[in-house]
C-alpha positions as CSV (number, residue, x, y, z in Angstrom):
1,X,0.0,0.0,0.0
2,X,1.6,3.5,-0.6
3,X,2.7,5.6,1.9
4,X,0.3,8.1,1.4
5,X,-2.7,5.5,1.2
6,X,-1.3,4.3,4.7
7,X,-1.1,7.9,6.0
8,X,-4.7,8.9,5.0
9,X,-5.7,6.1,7.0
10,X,-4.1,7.2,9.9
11,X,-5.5,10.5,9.9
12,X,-9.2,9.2,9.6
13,X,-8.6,7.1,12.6
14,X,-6.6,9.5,14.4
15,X,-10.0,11.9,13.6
16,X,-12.3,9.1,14.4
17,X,-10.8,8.6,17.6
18,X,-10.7,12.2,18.7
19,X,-14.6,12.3,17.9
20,X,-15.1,10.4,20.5
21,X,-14.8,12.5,23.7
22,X,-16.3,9.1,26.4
23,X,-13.2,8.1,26.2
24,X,-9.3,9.9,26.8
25,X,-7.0,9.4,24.2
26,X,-3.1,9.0,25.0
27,X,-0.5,8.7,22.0
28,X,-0.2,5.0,22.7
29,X,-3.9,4.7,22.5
30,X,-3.9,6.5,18.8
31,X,-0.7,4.3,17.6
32,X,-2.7,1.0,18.8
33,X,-5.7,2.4,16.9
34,X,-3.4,2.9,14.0
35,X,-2.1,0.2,14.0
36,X,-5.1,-1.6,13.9
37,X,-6.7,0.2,11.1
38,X,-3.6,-0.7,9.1
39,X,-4.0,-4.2,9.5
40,X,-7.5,-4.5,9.0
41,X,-6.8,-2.7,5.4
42,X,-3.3,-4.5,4.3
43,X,-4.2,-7.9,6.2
44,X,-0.5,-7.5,8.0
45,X,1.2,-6.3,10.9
46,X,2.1,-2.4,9.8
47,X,4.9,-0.8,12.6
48,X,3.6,2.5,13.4
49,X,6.1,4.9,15.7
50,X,5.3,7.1,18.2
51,X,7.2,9.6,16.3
52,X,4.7,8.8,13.0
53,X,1.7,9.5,14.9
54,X,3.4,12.6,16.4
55,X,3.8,14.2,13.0
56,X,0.5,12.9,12.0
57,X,-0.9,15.3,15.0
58,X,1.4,18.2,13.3
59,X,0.5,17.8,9.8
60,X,-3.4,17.6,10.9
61,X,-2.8,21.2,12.6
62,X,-1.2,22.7,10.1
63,X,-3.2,23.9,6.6
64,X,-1.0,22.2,4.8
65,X,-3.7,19.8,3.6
66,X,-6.5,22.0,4.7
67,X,-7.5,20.6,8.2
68,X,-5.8,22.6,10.7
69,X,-7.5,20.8,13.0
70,X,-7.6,21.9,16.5
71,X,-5.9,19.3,18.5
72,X,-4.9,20.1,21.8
73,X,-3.2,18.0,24.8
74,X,-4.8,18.2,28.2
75,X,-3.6,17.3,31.5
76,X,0.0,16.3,29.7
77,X,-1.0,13.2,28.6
78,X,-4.5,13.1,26.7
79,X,-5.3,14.4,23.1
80,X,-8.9,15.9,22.1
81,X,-10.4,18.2,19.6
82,X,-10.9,21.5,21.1
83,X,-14.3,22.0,19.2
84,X,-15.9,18.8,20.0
85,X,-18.1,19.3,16.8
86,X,-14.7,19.2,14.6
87,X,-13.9,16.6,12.0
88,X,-11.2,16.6,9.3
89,X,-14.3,15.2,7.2
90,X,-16.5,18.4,7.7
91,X,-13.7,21.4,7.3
92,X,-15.3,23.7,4.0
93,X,-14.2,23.6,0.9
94,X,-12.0,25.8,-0.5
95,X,-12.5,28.1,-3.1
96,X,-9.4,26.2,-5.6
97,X,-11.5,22.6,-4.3
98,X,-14.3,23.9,-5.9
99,X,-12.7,24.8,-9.1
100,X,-11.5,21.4,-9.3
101,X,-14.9,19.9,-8.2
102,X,-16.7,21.8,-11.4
103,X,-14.4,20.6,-13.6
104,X,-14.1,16.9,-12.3
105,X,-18.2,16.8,-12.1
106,X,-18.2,18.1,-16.1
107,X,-15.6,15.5,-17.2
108,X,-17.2,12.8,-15.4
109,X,-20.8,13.8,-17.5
110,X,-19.2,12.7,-20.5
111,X,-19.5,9.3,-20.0
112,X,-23.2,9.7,-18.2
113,X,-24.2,6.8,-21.6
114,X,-22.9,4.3,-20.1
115,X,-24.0,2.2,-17.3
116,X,-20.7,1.4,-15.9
117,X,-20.5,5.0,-14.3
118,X,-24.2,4.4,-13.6
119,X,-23.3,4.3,-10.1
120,X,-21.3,7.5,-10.1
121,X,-25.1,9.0,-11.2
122,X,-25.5,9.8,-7.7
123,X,-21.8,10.7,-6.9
124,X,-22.0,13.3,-9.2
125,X,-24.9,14.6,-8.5
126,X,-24.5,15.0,-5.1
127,X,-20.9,17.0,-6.4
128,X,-22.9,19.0,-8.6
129,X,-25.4,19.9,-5.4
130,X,-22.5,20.5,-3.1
131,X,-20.5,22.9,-5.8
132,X,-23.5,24.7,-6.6
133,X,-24.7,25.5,-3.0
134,X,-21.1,26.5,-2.1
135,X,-20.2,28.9,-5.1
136,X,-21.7,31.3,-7.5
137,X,-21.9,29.4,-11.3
138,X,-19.0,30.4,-13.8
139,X,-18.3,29.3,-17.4
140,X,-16.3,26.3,-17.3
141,X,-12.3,27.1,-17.6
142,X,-11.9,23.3,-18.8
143,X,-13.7,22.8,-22.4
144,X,-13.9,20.1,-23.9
145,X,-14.8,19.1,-27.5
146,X,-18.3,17.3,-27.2
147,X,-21.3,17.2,-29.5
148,X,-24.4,16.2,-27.8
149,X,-26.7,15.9,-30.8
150,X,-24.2,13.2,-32.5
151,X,-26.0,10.5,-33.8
152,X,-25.2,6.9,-32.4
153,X,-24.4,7.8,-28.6
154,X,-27.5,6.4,-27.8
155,X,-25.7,3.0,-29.0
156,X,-23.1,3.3,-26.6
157,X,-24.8,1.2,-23.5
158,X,-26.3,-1.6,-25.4
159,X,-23.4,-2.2,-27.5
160,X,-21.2,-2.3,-24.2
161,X,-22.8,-4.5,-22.5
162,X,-23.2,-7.0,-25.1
163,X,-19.1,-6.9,-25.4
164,X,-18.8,-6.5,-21.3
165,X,-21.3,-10.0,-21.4
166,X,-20.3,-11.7,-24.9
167,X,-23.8,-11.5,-26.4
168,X,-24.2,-11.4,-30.4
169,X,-26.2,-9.1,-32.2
170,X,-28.3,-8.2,-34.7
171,X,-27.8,-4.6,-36.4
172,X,-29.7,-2.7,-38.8
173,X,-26.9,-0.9,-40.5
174,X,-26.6,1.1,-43.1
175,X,-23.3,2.7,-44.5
176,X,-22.7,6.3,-46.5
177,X,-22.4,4.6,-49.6
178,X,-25.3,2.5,-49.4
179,X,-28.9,2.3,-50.9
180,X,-30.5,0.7,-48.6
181,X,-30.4,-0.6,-44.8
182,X,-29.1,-4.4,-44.2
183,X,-29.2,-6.6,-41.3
184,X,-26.3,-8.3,-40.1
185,X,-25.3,-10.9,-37.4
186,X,-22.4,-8.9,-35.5
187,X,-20.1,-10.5,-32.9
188,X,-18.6,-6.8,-30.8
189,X,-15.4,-6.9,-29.8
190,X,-14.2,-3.1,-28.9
191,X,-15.9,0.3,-28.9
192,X,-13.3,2.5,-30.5
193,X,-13.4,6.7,-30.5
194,X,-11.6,8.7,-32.9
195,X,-12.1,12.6,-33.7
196,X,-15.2,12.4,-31.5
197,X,-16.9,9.7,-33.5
198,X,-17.2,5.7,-32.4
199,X,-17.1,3.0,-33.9
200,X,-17.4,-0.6,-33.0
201,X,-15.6,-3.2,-34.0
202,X,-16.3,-6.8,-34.5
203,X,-16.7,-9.6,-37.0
204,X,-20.0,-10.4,-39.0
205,X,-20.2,-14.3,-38.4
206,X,-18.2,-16.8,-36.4
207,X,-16.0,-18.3,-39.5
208,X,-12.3,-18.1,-38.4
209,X,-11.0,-16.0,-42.0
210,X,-13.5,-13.5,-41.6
211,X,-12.2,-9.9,-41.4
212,X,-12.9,-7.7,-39.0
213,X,-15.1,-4.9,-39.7
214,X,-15.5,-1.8,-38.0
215,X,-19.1,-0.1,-37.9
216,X,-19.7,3.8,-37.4
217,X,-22.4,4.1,-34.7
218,X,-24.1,6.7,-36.0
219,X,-24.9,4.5,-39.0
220,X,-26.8,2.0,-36.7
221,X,-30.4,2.0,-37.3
222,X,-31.3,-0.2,-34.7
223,X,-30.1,-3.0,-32.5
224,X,-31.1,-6.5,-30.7
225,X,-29.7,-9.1,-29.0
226,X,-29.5,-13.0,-30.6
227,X,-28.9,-15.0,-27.4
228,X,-29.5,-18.2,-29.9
229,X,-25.9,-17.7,-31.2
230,X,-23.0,-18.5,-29.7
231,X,-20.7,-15.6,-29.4
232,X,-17.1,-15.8,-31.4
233,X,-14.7,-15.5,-28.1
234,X,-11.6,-14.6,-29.9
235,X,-8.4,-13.2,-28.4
236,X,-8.8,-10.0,-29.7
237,X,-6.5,-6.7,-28.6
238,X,-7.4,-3.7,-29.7
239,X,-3.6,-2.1,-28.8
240,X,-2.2,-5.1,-31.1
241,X,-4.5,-4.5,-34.2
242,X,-4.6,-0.4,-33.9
243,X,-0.7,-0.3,-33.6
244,X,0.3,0.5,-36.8
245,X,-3.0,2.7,-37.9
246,X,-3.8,6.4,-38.0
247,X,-8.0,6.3,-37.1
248,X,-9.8,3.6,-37.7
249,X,-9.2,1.8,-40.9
250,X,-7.1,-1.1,-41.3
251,X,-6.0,-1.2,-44.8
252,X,-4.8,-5.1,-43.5
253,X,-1.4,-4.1,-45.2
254,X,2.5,-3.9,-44.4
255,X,2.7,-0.7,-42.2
256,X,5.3,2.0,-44.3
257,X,8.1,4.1,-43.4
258,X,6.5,7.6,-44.2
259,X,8.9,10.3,-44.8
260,X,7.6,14.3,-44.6
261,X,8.5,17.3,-44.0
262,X,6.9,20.4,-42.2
263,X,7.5,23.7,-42.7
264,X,9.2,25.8,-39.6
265,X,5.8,27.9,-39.0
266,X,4.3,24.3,-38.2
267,X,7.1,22.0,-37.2
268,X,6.8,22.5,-33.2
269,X,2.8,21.4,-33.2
270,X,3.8,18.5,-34.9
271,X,6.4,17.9,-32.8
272,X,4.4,18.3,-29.6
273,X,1.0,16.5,-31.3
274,X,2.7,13.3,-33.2
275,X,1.0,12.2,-36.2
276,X,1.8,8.8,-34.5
277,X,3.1,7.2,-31.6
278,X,6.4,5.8,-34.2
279,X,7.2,9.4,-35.0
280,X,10.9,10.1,-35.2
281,X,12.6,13.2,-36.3
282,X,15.1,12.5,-39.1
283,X,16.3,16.0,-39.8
284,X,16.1,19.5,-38.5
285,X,17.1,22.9,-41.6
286,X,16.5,26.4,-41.1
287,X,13.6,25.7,-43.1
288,X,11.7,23.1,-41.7
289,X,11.9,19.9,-40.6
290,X,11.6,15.8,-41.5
291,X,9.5,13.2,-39.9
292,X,8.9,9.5,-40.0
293,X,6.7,7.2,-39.2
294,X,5.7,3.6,-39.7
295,X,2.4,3.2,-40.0
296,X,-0.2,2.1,-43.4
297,X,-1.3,4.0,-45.7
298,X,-5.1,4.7,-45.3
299,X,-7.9,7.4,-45.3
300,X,-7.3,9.0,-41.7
301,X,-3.4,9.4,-42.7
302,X,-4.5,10.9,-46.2
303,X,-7.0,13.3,-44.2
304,X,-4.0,14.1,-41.9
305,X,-1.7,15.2,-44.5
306,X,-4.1,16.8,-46.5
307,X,-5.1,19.1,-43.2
308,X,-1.5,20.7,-43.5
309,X,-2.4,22.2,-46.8
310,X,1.2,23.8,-47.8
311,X,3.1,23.5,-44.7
312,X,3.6,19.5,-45.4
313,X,5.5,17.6,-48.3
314,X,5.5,14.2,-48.2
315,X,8.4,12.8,-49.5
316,X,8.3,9.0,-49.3
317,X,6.9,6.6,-50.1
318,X,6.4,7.6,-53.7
319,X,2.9,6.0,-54.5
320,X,1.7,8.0,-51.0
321,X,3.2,11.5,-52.4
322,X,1.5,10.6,-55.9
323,X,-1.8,10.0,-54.5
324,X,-1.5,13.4,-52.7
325,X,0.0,15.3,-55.3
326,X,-3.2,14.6,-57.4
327,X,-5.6,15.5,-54.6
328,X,-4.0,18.5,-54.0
329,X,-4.2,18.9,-58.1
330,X,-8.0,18.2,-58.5
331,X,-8.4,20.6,-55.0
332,X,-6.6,23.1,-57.0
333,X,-8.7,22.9,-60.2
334,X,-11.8,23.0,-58.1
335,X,-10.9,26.9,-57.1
336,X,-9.8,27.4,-61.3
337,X,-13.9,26.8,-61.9
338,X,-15.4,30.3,-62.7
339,X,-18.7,31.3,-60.7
């Protein structure tokens, strides 16, 4: 247990015991209750000094973690709270704590979907009640990038708890490119996020050789459970089969050494924002400077480069700076078109 696990514990009991004013407390009476406490959390024998407990007493007095509890020794020997209505579990909160409470309450809200924060429901709430009663409301100073009316986050439960409990399912689907909605038998894996969309990923039927597919969840139409069919329990790690890729979509091929290069203006957001976790820097000019990285070739990597406009030049593979090149081509020919 860390130290500073061992030496919350101590405070609480040192706190607990000092509540308690039918009995008089000595400083072998709080190491012995220590000690105790300790052992009933770690299962073992924990040595607690006299000189521990001592500097327990100071740190509890001082503000240097907020209590500055008022603990005073009477008669030479015995310890007690001078306010017998004092607790190291009551003291207000400060103004910084409830900074930090507004912003931990609106991060935890992101993931009020799914049910396995269903039982923080009530945690947060009770935050929220306890910020708001205790402060004035203020515009967030942490904001993050969230887009409630996103299609698909309704998805988000169901589909976990068919992965958390290995159920297959049957989704109504239907993809940008197609006509019409189809059904298909889908064995979940992973829920995946990337540039605030998700996406799950699975296989379509049990058969060994079958790819895996991802789906975008706001293309779901609908969704049910088939307990009838056994559920394809593979081995599956996300880490493993995401290592090499940029987004989502595995192109199933040989990851490349990309070579670029970024102009000076935008070299240092690259540098601090890696395209990819196997970014190297090769080479460093008054101009700019070159990257690598080994990952495949796909759409999301495409997009990436693409985003850079004029401050990127990708210089290998060949077959990856053709295929930009004549984007960047037809993207210039588009703005040749007269109005």
């Amino acid at each position: 247990m860390a130290q500073n696990k061992n030496a919350l514990i101590r405070y609480k009991t040192i706190d607990k015991c000092l509540q308690n004013t039918n009995r008089r407390w000595t400083l072998d009476d709080l190491i012995d209750a220590c000690s105790d406490a300790l052992y009933e959390y770690e299962g073992r024998d924990v040595n607690v000094s006299k000189r521990t407990i001592q500097l327990d007493i100071q740190m509890m007095r001082s503000d240097k973690l907020g209590y500055n509890a008022p603990i005073e020794v009477y008669d030479k020997k015995y310890y007690r709270y001078a306010d017998i209505d004092y607790s190291i579990t009551d003291i207000p909160l400060t103004e910084n704590d409830m900074n930090v409470l507004s912003e931990t309450v609106e991060m935890l809200r992101q993931f009020k979907d799914f049910s396995l924060f269903s039982e923080l429901g009530g945690i947060i709430q009770r935050l929220e009640d306890k910020v708001y009663t205790e402060k004035t409301h203020q515009s967030a100073i942490i904001h993050l990038d969230k887009n409630e009316k996103l299609k698909g986050l309704e998805h988000l439960d169901t589909l976990y708890q068919a992965i958390l409990k290995k159920i297959v399912l049957k989704i109504t689907y239907q993809s940008f490119t197609a006509r019409n909605a189809s059904e298909l038998v889908f064995h979940p894996f992973i829920l995946k996020e990337f540039n605030n969309r998700w996406f799950l990923v699975g296989k379509p039927n049990a058969k060994k050789k079958q790819p895996i597919v991802t789906l975008a969840l706001d293309r779901i139409i609908s969704i049910d459970f088939d307990t009838q069919i056994p559920f394809t329990d593979v081995s599956f790690n996300g880490d493993k089969y995401y290592k090499d890729v940029i987004g989502v979509t595995v192109a199933n091929s040989r990851a490349q050494r990309i070579e670029f290069w970024v102009d000076k203006q935008n070299a240092p957001y690259v540098i601090t924002k890696p395209f990819h976790s196997s970014q190297r820097i090769i080479k460093t000019t008054e101009k700019g400077v070159v990257f690598n990285i080994l990952v495949q070739i796909n759409f999301e990597l495409e997009r990436m480069i693409l985003g850079f406009g004029d401050s990127i030049e990708v210089l290998k593979p060949e077959k990856l700076r053709e295929r930009i090149r004549k984007k960047l081509e037809r993207a210039h020919e588009r703005y040749q078109i007269e109005k």
